[in-house]
N, C-alpha and C positions, 0 to 999 in steps of 0.2 A: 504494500500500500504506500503511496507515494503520500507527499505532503503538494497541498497546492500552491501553485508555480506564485503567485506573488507572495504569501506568507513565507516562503523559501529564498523567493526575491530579497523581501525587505528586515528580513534576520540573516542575510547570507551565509546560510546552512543547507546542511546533506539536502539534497532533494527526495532520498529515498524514507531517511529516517527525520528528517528536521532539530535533531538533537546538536549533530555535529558541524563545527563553522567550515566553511568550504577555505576559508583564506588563512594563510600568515601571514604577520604586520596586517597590511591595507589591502594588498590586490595580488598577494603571490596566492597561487592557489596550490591547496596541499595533496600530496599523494594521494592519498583515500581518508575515511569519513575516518572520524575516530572514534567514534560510535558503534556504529554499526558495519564497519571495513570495509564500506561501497569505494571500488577503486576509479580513481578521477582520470584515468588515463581515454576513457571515452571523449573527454571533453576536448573541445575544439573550437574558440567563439571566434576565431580570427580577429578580423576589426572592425564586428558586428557594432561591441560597447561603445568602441572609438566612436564611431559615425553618427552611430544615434543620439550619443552626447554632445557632439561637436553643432547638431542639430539644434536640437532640444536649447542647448546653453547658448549660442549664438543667439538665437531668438529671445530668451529670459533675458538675457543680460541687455544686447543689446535696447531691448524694451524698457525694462529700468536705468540703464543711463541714459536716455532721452527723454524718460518722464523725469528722472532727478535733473537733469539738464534742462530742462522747459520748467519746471517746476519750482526750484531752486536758486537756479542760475552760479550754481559754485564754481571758485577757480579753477583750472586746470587741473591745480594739483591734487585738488580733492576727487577727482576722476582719476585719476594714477592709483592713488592710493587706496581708494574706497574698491577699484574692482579688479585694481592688481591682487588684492587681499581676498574678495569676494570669489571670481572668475575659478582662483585654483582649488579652493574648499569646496563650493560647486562642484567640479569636475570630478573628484575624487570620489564625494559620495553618491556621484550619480554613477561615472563609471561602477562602483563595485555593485551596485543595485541593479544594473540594467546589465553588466555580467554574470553574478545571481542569478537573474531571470532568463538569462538569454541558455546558463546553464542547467536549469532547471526546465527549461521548455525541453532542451535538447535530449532530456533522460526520461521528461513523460511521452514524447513523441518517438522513442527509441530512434530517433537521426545519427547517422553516421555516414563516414562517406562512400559519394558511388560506387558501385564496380559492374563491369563488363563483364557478364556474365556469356560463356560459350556454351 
């Protein structure tokens, strides 16, 4: 019995057992579960996370500094500062969540890759 794809998402845990963290540190992901032994070597996101974040964050960010910029009117340097700061925490925690998920879809849909079959 698996755990569902966004509770596994946004705890970044085992997809099969939901106990065990999928990651070290922030975004290294580990051998297998340490819970329940599901081994990670399935896993494959490419630069699934990358892209849909690069998406996703272009669009938040940009949209909040042009309503704090019409809004506000701050110097320059408070736009340096505010999303120099903002932009990398963002990224971080949405990469590992939309990695989560994207690992987690991948083990309830049994995905792997092609092969030519003779």
């Amino acid at each position: 019995m698996s755990v569902p794809v966004i509770v596994s998402g946004l705890k970044a845990h085992c997809p099969r057992c939901g106990k065990g963290p999928l990651f070290t540190q922030v975004l290294n992901l580990r051998e297998s579960c340490s819970s329940c032994g599901l081994s990670y070597k399935f896993i494959d996101t490419g630069d699934g996370p990358a892209i849909f974040a690069i998406f996703i964050l272009g669009f938040v960010v940009l949209g909040a500094a042009l309503w704090v910029e019409f809004t506000y009117e701050p110097a320059l340097w408070v736009h340096i500062v505010l999303w120099g700061l903002v932009t990398p925490l963002l990224a971080v925690g949405l990469l590992r969540f939309l990695k989560a998920t994207l690992i987690a879809l991948q083990f309830r849909n049994k995905a792997e890759e092609g092969r030519l079959v003779k």
